[in-house]
C-alpha positions as CSV (number, residue, x, y, z in Angstrom):
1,X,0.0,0.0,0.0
2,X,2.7,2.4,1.1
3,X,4.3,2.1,-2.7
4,X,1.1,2.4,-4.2
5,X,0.7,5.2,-2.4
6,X,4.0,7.2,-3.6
7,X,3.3,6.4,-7.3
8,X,1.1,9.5,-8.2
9,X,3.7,11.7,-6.2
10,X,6.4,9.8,-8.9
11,X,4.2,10.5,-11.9
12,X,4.3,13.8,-11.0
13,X,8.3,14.5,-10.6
14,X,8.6,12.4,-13.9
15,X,5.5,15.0,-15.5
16,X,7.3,18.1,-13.9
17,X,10.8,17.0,-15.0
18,X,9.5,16.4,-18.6
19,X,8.2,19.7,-18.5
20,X,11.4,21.8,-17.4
21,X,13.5,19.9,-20.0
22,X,11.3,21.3,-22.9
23,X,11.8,24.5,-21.2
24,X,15.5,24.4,-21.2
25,X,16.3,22.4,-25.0
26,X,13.8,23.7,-27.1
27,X,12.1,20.6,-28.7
28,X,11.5,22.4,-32.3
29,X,15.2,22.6,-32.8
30,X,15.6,19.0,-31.8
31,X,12.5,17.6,-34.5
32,X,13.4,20.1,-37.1
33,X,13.6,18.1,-40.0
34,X,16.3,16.8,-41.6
35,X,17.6,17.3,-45.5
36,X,20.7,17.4,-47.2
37,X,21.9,18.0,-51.1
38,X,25.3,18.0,-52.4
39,X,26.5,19.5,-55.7
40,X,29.5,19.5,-58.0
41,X,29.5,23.4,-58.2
42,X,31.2,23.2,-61.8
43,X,28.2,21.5,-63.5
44,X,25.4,21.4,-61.2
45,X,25.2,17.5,-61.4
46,X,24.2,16.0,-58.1
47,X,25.7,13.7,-56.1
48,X,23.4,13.5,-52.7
49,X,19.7,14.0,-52.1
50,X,17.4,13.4,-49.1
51,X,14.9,15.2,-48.7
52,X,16.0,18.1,-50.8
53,X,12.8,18.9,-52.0
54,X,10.8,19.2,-48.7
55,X,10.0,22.9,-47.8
56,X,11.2,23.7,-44.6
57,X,12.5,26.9,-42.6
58,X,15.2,28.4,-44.2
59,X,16.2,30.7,-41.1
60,X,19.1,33.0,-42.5
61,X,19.9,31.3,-45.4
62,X,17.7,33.3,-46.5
63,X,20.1,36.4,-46.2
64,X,21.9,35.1,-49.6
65,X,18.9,36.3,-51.8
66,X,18.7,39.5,-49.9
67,X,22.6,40.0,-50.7
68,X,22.2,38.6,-54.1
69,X,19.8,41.3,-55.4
70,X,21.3,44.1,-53.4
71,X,24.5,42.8,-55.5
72,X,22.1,43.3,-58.4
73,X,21.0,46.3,-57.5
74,X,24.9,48.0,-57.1
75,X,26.0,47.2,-60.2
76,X,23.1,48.1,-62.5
77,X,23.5,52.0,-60.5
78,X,20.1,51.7,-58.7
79,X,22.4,52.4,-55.8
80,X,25.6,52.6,-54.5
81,X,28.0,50.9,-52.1
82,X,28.7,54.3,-50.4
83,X,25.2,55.7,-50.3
84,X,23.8,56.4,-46.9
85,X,21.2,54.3,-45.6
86,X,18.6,56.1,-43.1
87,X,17.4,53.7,-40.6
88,X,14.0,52.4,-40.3
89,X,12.6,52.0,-36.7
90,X,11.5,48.6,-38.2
91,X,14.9,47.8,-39.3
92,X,16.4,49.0,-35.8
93,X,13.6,46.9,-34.0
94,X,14.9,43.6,-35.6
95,X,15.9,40.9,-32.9
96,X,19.3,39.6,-32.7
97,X,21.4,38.3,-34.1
98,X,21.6,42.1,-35.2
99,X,24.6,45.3,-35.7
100,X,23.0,47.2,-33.2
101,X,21.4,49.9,-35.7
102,X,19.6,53.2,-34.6
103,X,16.5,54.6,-35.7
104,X,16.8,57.8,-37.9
105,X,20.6,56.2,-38.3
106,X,22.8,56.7,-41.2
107,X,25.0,54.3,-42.0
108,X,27.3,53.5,-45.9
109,X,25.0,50.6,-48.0
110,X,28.9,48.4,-47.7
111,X,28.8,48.1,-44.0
112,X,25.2,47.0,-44.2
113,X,26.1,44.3,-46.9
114,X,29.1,42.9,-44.7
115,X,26.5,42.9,-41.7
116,X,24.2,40.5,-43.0
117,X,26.6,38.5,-45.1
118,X,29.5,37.9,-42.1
119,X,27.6,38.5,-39.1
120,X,24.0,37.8,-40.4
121,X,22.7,40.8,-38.9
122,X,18.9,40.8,-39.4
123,X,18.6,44.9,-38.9
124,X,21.0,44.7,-42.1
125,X,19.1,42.7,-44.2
126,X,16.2,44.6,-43.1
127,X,17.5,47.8,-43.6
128,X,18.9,46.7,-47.2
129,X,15.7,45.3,-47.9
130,X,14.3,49.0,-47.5
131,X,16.8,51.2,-49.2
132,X,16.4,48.8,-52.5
133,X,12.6,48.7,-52.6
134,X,11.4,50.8,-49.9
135,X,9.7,48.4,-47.7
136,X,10.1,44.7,-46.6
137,X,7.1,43.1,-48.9
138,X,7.9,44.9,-51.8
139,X,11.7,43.5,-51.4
140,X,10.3,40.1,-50.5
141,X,8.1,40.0,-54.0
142,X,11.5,41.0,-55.5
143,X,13.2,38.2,-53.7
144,X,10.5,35.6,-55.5
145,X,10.8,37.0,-58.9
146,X,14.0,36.6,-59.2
147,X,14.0,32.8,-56.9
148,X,11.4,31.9,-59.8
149,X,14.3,32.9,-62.6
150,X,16.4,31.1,-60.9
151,X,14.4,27.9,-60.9
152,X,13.9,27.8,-57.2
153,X,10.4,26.2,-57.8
154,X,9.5,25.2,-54.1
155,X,10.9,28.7,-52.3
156,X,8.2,31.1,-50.8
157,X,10.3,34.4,-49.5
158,X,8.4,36.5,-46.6
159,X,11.4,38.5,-44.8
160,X,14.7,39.6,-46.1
161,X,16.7,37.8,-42.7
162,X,14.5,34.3,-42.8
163,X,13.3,34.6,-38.9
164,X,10.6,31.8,-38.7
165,X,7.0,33.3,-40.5
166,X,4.3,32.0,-41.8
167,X,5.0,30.5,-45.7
168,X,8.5,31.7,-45.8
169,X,9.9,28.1,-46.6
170,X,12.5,27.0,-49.2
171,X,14.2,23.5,-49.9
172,X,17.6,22.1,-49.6
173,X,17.8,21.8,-53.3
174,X,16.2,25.5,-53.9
175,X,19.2,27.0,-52.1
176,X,22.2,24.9,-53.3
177,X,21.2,26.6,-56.3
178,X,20.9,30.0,-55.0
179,X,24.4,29.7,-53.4
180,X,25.7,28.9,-56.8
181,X,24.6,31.8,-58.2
182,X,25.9,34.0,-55.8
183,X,29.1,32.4,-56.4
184,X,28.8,32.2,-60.1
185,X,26.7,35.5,-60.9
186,X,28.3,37.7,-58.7
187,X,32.1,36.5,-57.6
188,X,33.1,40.0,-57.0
189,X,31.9,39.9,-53.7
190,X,31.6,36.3,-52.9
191,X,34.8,36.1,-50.4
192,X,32.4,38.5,-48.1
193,X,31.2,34.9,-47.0
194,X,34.5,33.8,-46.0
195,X,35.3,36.9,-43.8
196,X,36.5,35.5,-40.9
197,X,35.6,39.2,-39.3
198,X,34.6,42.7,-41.3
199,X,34.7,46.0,-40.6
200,X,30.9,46.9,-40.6
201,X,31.6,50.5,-39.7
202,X,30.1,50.6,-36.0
203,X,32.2,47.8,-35.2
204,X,34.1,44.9,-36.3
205,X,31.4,41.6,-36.8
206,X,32.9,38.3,-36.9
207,X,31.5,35.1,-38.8
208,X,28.9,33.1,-37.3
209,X,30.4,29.8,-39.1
210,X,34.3,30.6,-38.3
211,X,35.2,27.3,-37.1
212,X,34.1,25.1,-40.7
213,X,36.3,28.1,-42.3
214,X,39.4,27.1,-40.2
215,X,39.1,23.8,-40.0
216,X,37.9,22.2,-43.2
217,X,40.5,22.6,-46.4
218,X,39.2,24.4,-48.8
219,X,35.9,25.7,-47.4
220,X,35.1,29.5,-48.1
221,X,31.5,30.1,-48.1
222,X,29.1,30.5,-48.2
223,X,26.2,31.0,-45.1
224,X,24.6,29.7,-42.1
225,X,21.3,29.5,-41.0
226,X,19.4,28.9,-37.1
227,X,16.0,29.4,-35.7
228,X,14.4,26.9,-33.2
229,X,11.6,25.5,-36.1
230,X,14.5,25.7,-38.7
231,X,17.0,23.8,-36.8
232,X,20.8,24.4,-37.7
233,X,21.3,25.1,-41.3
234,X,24.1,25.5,-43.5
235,X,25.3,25.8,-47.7
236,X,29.0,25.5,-47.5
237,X,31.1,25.7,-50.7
238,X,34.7,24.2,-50.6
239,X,37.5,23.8,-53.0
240,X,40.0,21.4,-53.4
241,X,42.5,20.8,-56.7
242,X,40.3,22.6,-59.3
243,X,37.1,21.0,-57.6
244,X,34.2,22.6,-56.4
245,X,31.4,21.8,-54.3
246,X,28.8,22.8,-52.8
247,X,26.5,20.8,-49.9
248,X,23.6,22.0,-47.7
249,X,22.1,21.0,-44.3
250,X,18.7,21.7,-43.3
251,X,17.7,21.1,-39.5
252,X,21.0,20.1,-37.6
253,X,20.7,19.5,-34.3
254,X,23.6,21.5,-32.9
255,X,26.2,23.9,-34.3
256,X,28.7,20.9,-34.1
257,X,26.9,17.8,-35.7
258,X,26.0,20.4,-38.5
259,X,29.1,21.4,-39.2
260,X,30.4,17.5,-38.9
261,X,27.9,16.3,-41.2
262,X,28.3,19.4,-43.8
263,X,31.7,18.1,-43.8
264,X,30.9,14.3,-44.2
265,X,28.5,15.7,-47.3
266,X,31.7,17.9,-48.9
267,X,34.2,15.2,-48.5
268,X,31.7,12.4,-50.5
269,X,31.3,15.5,-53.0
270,X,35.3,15.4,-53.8
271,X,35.5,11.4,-53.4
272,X,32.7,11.2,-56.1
273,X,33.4,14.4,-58.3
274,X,35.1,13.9,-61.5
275,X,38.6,15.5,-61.3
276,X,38.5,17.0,-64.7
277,X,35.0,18.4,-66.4
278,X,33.7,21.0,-68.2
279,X,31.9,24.1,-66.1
280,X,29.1,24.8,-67.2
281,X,27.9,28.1,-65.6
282,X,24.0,28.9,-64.2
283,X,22.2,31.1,-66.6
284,X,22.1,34.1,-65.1
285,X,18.5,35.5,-64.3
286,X,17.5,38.3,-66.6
287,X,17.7,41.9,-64.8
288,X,14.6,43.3,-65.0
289,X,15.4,46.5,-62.4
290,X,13.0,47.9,-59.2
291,X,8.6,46.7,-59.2
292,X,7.6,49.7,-60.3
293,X,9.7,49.2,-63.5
294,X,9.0,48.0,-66.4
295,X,10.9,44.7,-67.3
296,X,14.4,45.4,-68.9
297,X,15.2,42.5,-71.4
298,X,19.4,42.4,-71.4
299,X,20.8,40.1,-74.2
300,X,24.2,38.0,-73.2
301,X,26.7,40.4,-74.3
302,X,24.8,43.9,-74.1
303,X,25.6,46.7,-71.2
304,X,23.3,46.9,-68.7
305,X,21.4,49.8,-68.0
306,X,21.8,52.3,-65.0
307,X,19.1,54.4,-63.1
308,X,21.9,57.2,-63.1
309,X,22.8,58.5,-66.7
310,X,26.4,59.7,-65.5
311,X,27.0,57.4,-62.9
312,X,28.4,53.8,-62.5
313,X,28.8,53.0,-59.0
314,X,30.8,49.9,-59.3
315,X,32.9,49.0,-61.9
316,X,31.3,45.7,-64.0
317,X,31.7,42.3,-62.8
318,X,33.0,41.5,-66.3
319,X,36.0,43.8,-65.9
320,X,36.6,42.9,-62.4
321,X,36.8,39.1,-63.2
322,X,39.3,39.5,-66.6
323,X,41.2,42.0,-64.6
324,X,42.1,40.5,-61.7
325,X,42.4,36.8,-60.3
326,X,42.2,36.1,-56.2
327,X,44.9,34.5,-54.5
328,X,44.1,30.9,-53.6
329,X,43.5,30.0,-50.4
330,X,45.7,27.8,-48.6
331,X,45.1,23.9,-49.3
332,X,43.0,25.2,-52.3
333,X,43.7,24.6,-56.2
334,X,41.9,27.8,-58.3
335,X,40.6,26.5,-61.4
336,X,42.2,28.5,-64.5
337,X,37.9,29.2,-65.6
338,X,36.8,29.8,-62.4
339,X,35.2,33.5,-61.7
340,X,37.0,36.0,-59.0
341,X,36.4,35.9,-55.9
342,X,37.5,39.3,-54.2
343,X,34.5,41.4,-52.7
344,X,34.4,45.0,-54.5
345,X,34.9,47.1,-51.4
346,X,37.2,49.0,-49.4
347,X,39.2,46.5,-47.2
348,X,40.5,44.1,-50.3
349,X,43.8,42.9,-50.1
350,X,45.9,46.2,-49.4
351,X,48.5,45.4,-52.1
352,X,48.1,43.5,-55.2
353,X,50.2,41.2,-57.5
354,X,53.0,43.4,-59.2
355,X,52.5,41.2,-62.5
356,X,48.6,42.4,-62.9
357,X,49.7,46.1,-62.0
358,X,52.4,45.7,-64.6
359,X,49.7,44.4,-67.2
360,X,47.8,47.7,-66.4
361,X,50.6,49.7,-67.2
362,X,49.3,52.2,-69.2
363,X,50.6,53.8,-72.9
364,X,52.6,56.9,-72.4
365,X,51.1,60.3,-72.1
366,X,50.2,62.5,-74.9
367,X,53.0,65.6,-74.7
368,X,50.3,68.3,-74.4
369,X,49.2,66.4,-71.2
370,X,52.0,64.8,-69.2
371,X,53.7,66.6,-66.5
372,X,50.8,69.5,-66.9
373,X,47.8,70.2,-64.6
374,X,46.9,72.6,-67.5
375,X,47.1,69.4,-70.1
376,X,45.4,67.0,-67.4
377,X,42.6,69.3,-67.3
378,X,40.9,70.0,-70.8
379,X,38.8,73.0,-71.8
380,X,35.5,72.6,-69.5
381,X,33.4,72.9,-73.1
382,X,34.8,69.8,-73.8
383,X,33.4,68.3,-70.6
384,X,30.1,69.9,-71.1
385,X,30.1,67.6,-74.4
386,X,31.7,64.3,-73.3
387,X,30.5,61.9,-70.8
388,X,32.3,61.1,-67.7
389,X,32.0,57.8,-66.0
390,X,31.7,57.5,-62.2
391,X,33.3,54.5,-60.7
392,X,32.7,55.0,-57.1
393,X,30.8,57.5,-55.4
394,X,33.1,60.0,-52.9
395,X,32.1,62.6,-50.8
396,X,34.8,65.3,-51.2
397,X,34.2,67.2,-47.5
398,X,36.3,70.3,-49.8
399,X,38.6,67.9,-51.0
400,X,39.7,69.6,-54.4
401,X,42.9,67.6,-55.5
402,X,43.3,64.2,-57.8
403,X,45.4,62.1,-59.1
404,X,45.7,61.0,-63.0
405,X,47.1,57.3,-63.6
406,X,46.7,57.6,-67.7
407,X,45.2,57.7,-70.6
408,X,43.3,54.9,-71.9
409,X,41.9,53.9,-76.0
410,X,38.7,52.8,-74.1
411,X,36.1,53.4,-71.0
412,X,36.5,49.9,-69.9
413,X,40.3,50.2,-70.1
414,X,40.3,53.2,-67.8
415,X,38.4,51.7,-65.3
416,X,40.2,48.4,-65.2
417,X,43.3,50.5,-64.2
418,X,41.0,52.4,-61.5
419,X,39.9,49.5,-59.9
420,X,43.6,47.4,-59.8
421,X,45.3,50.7,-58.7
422,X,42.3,51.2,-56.1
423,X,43.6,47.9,-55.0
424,X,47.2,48.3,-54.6
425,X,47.2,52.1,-52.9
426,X,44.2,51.7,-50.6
427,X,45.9,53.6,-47.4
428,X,45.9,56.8,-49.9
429,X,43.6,56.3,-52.0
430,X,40.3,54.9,-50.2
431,X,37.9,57.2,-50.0
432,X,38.8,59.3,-52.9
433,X,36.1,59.4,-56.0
434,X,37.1,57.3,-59.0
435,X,36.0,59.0,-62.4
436,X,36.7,58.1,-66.5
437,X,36.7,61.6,-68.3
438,X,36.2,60.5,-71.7
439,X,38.9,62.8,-73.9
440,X,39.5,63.3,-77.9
441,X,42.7,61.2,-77.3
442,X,41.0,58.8,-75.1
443,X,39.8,58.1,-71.7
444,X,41.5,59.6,-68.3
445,X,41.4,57.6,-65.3
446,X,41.3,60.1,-62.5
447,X,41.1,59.9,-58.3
448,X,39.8,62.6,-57.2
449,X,38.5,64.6,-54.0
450,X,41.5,64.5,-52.6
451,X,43.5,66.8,-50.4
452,X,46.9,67.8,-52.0
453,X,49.0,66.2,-49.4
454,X,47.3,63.1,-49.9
455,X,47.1,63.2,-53.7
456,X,51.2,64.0,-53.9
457,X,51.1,60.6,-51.4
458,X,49.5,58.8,-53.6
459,X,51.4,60.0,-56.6
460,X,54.9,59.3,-54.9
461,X,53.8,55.6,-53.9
462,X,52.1,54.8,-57.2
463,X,55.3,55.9,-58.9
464,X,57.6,54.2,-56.9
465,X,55.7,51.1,-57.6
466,X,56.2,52.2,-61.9
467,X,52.9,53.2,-62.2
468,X,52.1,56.8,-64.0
469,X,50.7,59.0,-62.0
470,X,49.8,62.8,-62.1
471,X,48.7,65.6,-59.9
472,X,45.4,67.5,-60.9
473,X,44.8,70.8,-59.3
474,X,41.7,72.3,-58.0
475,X,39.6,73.3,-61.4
């Protein structure tokens, strides 16, 4: 009788301890469901499915469509990577992870981008989400049109950051193929997913994946995911001797088994990969600009159009990529078609490769211009007739003085020099404004809004290293 007796007082313990554990491990990270896909990156052919077609919670996976089209957006001029961003109090409301944004804020569009992309900030995405189409749901129907170009059939996009809402789900297959296009479409900035830490202007932000980048050879990319109905979620994109994958997690239960069986998934991808194939790129979705546009049709081969007549704010991927190559990363073979992978902004490599600056090199100077402020500076008629080219937008803060670093036969010669000497003077020259004034003789590739001392800097340094360079005076 007396045990009897104590069994409803056990039932209880066992009911109350049951209780307190689903208050301490939250059981929706636990059952969130399990899928995995692997990829050979160079062709897209698969080599591991299960469940890759289910729709589940992306958490911030989502973040690489909100980057991809804010990529989009920077280099067909709708804006620019140093335009101020006003903060909204919806974007400063955001819960954590999060930068630690301000209402009525401003804050550079680049610091944004390497918020969400290294630190998966969710003010960031938010806050990108408004300065490209104004509010969240108008960004979000922007972030399906283009996952429907892409062939990301089974993706519903609510949010730009992917915190858990109602019908915002995607598939394991759905976004190994958005990481490739990040990687593929836009390779100027994919090594932002590989930061290990960023300067996000505020502060420094550190990557919420940094131990898979340390510790598995070859990995550099591309984005994590967590919420408690998502589980622990991750695309990872590796290289190894000219071979690329790419494998995704969906609902891992812990930071560590994720990140153990990402690696299991990456290391079948190079057992199984052929060494030696032919890449085969993504198709590119079409850019068909902001909603309230009407859809812009651009033909392989044809410039894209920008929102500003005068202005470019980032020099083309196209020139980037057959200007410049990366530096592999240790343990890692770069494959001689692969695209660049260096991010177009202002803490790139400080120096670069003397043989690509040497390749750059430009033609001598006419006479009537070398050596002369005078010659560097034509008649201003002549400007009121020609078009100049903007490279980067700069604010000047009285800053009257440039630099010249030559004359050029073409526009995209000019501003392949611009960007690779960016590159290798950035302690002089960041910050400056980077502008092609189209010439009868040809294009000038100037720096400008300067201050004389640090325009003769930059002039000294830049020669030292063989590279023309000439002082322009305040018109």
């Amino acid at each position: 009788m007396k045990t009897w007796g104590r069994q409803p007082l056990l039932w209880g313990l066992i009911a109350l301890a049951t209780v307190w554990m689903l208050v301490i491990v939250p059981l929706s990270a636990a059952a969130a469901p399990y899928a995995g896909y692997v990829i050979d990156a160079r062709n897209g052919k698969v080599i591991y499915s299960e469940n890759a077609n289910t729709r589940l919670h992306p958490a911030s996976l989502t973040k690489m469509m909100t980057l991809y089209i804010v990529f989009e957006a920077v280099e067909n001029g709708e804006i620019g990577l140093d335009d101020m961003v006003t903060i909204s109090r919806h974007a400063a409301a955001e819960p954590p992870s999060k930068l630690g944004l301000r209402p009525g804020q401003k804050i550079r569009l680049r610091y944004l981008i390497r918020a969400a992309a290294v630190r998966s900030a969710n003010d960031a995405a938010t806050a990108l989400a408004e300065a490209i189409e104004g509010s969240v749901p108008r960004f979000a129907r922007r972030m399906n049109r283009t996952a429907k170009a892409m062939g990301m059939t089974r993706t519903t996009f609510k949010n730009a950051h992917g915190l858990t809402e109602s019908g915002h789900l995607s598939t394991a297959h759905d976004m190994t193929i958005l990481g490739r296009h990040v990687f593929y479409d836009y390779p100027d900035y994919y090594n932002l997913f590989s930061r290990i830490s960023a300067d996000a202007g505020m502060k420094t932000v550190y990557h919420t994946n940094r131990k898979m980048l340390s510790r598995y050879r070859g990995a550099d990319g591309i984005k994590t995911g967590y919420t408690r109905a998502a589980g622990f979620n991750l695309v990872a994109s590796a290289e190894r001797g000219g071979v690329r994958i790419i494998a995704t997690v969906f609902g891992g239960k812990s930071t560590a088994s994720r990140n153990a069986q990402v690696a299991k998934l990456l290391d079948l991808g190079f057992r199984k990969a052929d060494r030696r194939v032919a890449v085969a790129r993504p198709q590119r979705p079409p850019y068909l600009g902001k909603l309230d546009h009407a859809p812009v049709a651009i033909a392989a081969g044809e410039a894209r159009p920008t929102y500003a007549a005068k202005t470019v704010r980032l020099a083309t991927a196209a020139a980037v990529r057959k200007s410049l190559r990366p530096k592999p990363r240790p343990g890692t073979a770069l494959d001689p078609a692969a695209p660049l992978r260096l991010a177009a902004t202002d803490d790139a490599p400080k120096t670069a490769p003397e043989e690509d600056i040497a390749a750059l090199r430009p033609e001598a100077r006419p006479e009537d211009a070398a050596g002369s402020v005078a010659g560097v500076q034509m008649a201003e008629a002549e400007e009121g007739t020609l078009p100049e080219v903007v490279s980067r937008v700069s604010t000047s803060d009285g800053r009257h003085w440039g630099v010249n670093v030559g004359r050029y036969p073409s526009q995209y010669k000019a501003r392949q020099v611009l960007l690779q000497t960016a590159l290798s003077e950035m302690s002089t020259l960041d910050g400056s404004l980077r502008k092609v004034v189209r010439r009868p003789t040809g294009f000038d590739a100037n720096f400008m809004g300067m201050t004389r001392e640090t325009a003769d800097t930059a002039c000294r340094r830049l020669q030292a290293r063989k590279i023309t360079c000439f002082m322009i005076g305040p018109s």
